[in-house]
C-alpha positions as CSV (number, residue, x, y, z in Angstrom):
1,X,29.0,5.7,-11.8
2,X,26.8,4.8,-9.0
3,X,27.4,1.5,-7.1
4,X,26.1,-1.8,-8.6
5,X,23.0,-3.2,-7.0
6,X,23.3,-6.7,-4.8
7,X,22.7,-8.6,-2.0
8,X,20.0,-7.8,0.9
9,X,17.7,-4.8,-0.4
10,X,16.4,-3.6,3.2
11,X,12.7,-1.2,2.4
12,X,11.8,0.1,5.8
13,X,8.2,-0.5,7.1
14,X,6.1,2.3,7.6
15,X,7.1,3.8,11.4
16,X,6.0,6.8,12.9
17,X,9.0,7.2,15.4
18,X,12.2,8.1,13.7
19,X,14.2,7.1,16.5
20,X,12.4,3.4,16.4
21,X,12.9,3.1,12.9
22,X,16.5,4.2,12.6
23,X,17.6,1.6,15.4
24,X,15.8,-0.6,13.1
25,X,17.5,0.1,10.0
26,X,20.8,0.4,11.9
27,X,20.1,-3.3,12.8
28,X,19.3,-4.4,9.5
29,X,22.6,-2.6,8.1
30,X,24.6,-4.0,10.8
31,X,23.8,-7.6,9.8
32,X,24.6,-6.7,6.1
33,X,21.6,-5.1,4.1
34,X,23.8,-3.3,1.1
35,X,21.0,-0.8,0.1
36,X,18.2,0.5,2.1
37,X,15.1,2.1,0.8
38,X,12.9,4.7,2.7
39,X,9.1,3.9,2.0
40,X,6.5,6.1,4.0
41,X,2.9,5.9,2.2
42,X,1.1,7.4,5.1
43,X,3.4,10.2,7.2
44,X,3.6,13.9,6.2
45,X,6.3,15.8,4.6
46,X,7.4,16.7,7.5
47,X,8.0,13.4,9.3
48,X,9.0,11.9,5.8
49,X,12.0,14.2,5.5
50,X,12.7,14.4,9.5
51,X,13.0,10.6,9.0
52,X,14.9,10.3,5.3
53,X,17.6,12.9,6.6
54,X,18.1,11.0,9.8
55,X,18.7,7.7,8.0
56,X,20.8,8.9,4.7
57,X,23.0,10.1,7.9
58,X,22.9,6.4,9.4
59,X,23.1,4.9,5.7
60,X,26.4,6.9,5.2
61,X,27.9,5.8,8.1
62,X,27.6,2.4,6.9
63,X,28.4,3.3,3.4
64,X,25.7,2.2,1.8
65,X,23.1,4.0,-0.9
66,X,20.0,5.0,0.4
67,X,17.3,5.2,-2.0
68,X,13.4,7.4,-1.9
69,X,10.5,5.2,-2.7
70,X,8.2,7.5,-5.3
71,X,9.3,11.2,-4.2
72,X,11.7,12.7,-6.4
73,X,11.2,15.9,-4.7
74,X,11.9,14.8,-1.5
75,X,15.2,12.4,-2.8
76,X,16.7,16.0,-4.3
77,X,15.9,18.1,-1.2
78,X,17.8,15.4,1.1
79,X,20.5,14.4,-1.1
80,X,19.7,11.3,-0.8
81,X,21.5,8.5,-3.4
82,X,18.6,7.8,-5.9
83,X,14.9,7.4,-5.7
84,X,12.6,4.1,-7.4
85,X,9.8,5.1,-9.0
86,X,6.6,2.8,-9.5
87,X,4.7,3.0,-12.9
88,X,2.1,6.5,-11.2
89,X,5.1,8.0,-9.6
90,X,6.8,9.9,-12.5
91,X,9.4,9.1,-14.9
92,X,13.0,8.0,-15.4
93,X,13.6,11.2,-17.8
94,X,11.9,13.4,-15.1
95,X,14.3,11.7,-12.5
96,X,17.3,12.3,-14.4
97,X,16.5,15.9,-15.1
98,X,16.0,16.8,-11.5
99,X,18.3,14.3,-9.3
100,X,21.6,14.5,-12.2
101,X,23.5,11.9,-13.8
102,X,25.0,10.7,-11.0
103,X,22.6,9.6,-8.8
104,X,20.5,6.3,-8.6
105,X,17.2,5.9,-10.5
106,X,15.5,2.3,-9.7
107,X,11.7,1.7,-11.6
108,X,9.3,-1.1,-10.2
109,X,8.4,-3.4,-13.9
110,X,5.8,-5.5,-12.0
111,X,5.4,-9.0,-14.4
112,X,6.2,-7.0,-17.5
113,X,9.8,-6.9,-19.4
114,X,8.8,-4.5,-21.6
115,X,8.3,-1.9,-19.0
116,X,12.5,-2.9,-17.8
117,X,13.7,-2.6,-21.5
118,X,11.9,0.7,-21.5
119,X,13.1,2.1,-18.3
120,X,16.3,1.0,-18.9
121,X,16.6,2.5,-22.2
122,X,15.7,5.7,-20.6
123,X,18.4,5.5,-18.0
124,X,17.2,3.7,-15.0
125,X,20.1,2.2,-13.5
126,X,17.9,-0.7,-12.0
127,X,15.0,-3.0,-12.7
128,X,12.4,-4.5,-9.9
129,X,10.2,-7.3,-10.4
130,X,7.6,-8.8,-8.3
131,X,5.8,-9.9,-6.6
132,X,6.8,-13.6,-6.5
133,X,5.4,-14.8,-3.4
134,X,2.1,-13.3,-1.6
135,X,3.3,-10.2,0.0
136,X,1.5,-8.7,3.3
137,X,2.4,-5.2,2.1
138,X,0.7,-5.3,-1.0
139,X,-1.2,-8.2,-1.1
140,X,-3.6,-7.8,-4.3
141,X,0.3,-7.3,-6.4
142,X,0.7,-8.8,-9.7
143,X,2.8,-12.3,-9.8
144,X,6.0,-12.6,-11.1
145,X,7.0,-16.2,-12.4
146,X,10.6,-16.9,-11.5
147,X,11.1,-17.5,-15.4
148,X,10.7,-13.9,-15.6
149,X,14.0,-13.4,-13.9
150,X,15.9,-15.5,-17.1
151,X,14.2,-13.9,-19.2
152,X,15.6,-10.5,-17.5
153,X,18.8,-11.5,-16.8
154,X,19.3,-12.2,-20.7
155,X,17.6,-9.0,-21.7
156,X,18.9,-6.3,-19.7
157,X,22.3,-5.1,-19.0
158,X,21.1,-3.6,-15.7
159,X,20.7,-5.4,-12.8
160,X,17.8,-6.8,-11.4
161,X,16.0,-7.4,-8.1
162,X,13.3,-9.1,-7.1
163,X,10.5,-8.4,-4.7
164,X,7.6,-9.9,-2.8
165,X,7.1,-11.8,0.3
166,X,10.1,-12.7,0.0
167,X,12.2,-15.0,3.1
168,X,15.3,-16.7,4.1
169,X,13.2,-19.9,3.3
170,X,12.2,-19.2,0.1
171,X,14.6,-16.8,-1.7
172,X,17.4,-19.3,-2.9
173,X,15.3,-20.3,-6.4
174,X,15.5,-16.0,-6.6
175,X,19.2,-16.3,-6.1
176,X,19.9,-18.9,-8.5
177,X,17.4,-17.5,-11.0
178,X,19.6,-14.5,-11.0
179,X,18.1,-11.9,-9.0
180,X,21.2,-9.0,-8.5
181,X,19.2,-8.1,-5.1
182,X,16.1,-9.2,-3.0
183,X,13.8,-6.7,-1.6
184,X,13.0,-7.0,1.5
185,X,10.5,-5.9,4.5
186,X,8.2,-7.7,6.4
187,X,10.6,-11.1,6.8
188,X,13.5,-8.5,7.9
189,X,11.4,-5.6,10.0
190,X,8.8,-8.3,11.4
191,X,11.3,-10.7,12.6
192,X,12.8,-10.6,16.3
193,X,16.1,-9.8,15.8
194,X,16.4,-7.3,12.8
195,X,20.4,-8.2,12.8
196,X,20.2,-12.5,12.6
197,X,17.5,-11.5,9.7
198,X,19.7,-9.9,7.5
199,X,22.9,-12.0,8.0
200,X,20.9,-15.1,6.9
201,X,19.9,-12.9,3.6
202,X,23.8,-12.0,3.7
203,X,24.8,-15.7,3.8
204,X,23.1,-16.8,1.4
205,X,23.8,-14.3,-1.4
206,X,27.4,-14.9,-0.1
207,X,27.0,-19.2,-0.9
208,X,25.4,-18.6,-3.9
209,X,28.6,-15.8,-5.2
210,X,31.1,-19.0,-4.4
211,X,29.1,-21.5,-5.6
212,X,29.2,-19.2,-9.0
213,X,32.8,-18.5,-8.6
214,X,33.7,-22.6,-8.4
């Protein structure tokens, strides 16, 4: 069974320098992101798979899944963990048929539950929603409200993770509305140090898992 989804969701920025970005990664997983997810709109296949192979190298180092953003093909030829597929980048079936059982399918559901309960009734081992704050990486998104996330949380027996300009500052409602995991770029990969970032994602997951517990 693949590992369950939580805590600080790292999605790289877009880099063109696959040493730069690995060091940044390597931050971000040193100050405790649990899952990191290669996203490269723009690059080649060439740079796109020079830079996937050197971080599922650095991911497994660290233990922790690296997922593709949107390229199936690219996911299979690496080995990577899984991919996470947005609604024009091919199905959860297709996924399944090509990666194997084993291996982590995530699907983007935008503001829409019935897009979850559909992926996860074809297999998708995770759920996204977002955005719930103005994102600078996709800033014409669809909004989430946070009620979305009960309603989720009491429909699905996957786990979800919200997305979408999200920061230290504001992702504790997230937290407490139940989000598994937060997806994360521009407050983690913008900020000054990459490490101090992440722990304060890490932190707070951590409060809110012993507030739960007592």
């Amino acid at each position: 069974m693949p590992p369950a989804i939580s805590g600080l969701y790292a999605i790289t920025p877009e880099c063109t320098d696959a040493e730069s970005l690995v060091q940044q990664v390597k931050q971000a997983l040193s100050g405790g992101a649990h899952w990191v997810q290669y996203r490269n709109k723009g690059a080649d296949i060439a740079l796109r798979h020079e830079q996937a192979s050197e971080l599922l190298a650095l991911c497994q180092h660290f233990h922790v899944p690296l997922i593709i953003n949107d390229d199936i093909r690219l996911a299979d030829l690496i080995g990577a963990n899984g991919v996470h597929l947005g609604k024009d980048d091919g199905g959860v079936r297709e996924a399944r048929l090509i990666l194997g059982p084993d291996k982590i399918i995530g699907v983007s559901c935008y503001n829409d539950l019935q897009r979850a309960l559909d992926a996860e009734a074809h297999g998708a081992n995770y759920v996204a929603f977002g955005s719930f704050f103005p994102s600078p990486t996709k800033p014409g998104a669809a909004v989430a409200p946070l009620t979305l996330l009960h309603e989720a949380k009491q429909a699905l027996n996957i786990p979800v993770v919200a997305i979408g300009g999200i920061t230290a500052d504001n992702v504790a409602p997230l937290i407490e509305a139940g989000a598994d995991a937060v997806a994360v770029i521009s407050a983690l990969f913008d900020s000054d140090d990459i490490g101090a970032a992440a722990s304060r994602f890490a932190v707070l997951f951590e409060k809110s898992i012993h507030h739960t517990l007592h």
